[in-house]
C-alpha positions in Angstrom: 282.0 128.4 192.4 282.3 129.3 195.7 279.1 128.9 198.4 278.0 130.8 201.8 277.5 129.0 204.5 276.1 130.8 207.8 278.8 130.3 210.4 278.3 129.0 214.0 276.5 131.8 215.5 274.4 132.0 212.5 275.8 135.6 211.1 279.5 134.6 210.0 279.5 133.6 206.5 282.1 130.7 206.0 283.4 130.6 202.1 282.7 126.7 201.2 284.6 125.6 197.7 283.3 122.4 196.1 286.5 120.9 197.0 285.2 121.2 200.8 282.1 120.5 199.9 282.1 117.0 198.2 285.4 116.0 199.9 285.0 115.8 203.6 285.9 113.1 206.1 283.1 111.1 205.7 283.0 111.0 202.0 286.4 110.3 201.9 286.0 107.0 203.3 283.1 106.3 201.7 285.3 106.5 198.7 287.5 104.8 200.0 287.1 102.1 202.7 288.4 101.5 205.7 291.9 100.2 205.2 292.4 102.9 202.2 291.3 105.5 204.5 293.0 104.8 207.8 296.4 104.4 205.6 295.1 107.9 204.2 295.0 109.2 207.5 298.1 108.0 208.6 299.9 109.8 205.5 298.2 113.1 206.1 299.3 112.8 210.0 303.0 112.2 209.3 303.1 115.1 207.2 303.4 113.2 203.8 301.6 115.4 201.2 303.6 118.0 199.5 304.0 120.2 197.0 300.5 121.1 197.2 298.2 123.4 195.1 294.9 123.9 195.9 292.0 125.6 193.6 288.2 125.8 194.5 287.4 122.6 192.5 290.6 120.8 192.3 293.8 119.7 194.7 297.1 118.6 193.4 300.6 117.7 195.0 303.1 114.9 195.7 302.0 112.3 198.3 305.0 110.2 200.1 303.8 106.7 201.0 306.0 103.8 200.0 307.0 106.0 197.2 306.1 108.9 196.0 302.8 109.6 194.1 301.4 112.7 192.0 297.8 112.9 193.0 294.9 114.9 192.1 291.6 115.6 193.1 289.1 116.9 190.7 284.8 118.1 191.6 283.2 118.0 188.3 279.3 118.8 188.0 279.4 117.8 192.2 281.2 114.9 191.2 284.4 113.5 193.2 287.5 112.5 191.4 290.7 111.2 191.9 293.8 110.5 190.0 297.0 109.1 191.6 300.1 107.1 190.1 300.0 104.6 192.4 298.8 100.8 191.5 295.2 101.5 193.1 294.9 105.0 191.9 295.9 104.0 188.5 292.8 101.3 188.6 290.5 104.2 189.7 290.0 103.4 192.7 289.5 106.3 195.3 293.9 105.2 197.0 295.0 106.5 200.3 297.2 109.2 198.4 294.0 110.8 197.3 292.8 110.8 200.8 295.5 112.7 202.5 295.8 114.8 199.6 291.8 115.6 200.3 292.2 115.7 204.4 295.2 118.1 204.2 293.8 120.1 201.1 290.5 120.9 202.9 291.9 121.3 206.3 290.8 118.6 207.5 293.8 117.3 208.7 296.5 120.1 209.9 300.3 117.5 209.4 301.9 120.4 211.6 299.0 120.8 214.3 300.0 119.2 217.5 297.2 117.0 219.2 296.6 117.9 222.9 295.2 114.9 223.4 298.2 113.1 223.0 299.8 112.0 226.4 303.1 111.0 225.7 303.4 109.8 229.6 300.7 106.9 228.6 302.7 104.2 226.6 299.5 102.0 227.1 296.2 101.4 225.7 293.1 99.9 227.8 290.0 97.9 226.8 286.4 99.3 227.6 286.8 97.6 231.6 290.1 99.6 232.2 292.5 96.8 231.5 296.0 96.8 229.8 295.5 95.4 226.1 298.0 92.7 225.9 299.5 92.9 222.5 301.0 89.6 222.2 297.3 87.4 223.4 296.2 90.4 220.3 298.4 89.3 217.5 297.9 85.5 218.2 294.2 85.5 218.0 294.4 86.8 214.6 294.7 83.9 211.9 297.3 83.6 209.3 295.9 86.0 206.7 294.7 88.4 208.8 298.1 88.9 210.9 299.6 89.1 207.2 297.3 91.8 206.0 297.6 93.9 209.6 301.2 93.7 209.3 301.2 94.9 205.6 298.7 97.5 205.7 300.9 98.8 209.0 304.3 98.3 206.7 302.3 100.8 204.0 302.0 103.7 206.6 305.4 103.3 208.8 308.9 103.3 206.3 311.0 102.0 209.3 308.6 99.0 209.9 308.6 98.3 206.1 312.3 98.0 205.7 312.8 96.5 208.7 310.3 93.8 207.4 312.1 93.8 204.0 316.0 93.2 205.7 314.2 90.4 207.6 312.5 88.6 204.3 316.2 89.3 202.7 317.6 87.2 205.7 314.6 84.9 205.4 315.3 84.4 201.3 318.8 84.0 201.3 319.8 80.4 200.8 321.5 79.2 204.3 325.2 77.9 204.5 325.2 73.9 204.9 327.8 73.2 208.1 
């Protein structure tokens, strides 16, 4: 089924599936939570869903995070679903695959669309008063745990961090020669 929706000057129909309708932003990370759905984000931004298909109730394709995942989105009776072949889509748990499958599927998020408001100049980022964010005072206010799950969660979205992380825990593992 496919709904009408008046466009912005009121006139202008706009052709709403119930794939747009039950799975936008804000649903998604309902669905989801936050960490799910900033990872989700992420993979939909570097341009990690493919093979995509895309029908008025239902999204499929291939989604490239640490590996790569076969997920689908299903509306049933107004209903969201999700399936994915990862650990937490396999649990039935809305997964981060499932939301850049849904951002890209409904147009949410466009992988290819550049952002103007990227300045590439600006290596910085600034608090609310202006001031540099010092990275380093960052990272050591967190406690043990939490620096652990940042660094993971960050390791899920970027492959070079996560194998750099991995040749460093191979290092770390390896028994050390006695002199």
């Amino acid at each position: 089924m496919i709904v009408n929706q008046s466009g912005p000057n009121g006139h202008d129909d706009i052709a709403i599936t119930p794939l747009h309708a039950v799975f936008d932003e804000d649903e998604c990370a309902r669905l989801a939570g936050l960490g799910e759905f900033t990872r989700g984000v992420a993979l939909a931004l570097q341009g990690r869903v493919g093979d995509l298909r895309i029908r008025p109730s239902s999204a499929s394709g291939t989604v490239d995070g640490d590996q790569p995942t076969q997920t689908q989105l299903s509306v049933i009776d107004g209903t969201p679903g999700s399936t994915c072949t990862c650990p937490t889509g396999a649990v039935e748990q809305f997964c981060a695959h499932a939301v850049a499958l849904a951002l890209v599927a409904t147009g949410a998020i466009d992988p290819g669309e550049d952002d103007d408001d990227f300045d590439s100049t600006d290596d910085g980022f600034y608090d609310a008063d202006g001031q540099p964010i010092d990275l380093r005072d960052f990272l050591e206010s967190l406690d043990g745990p939490g620096l652990v799950d940042l660094v993971v969660d960050l390791a899920a979205v970027n492959d070079v961090l996560a194998m750099d992380l991995r040749e460093a825990a191979t290092r770390w593992r390896r028994p050390h020669p006695t002199g």
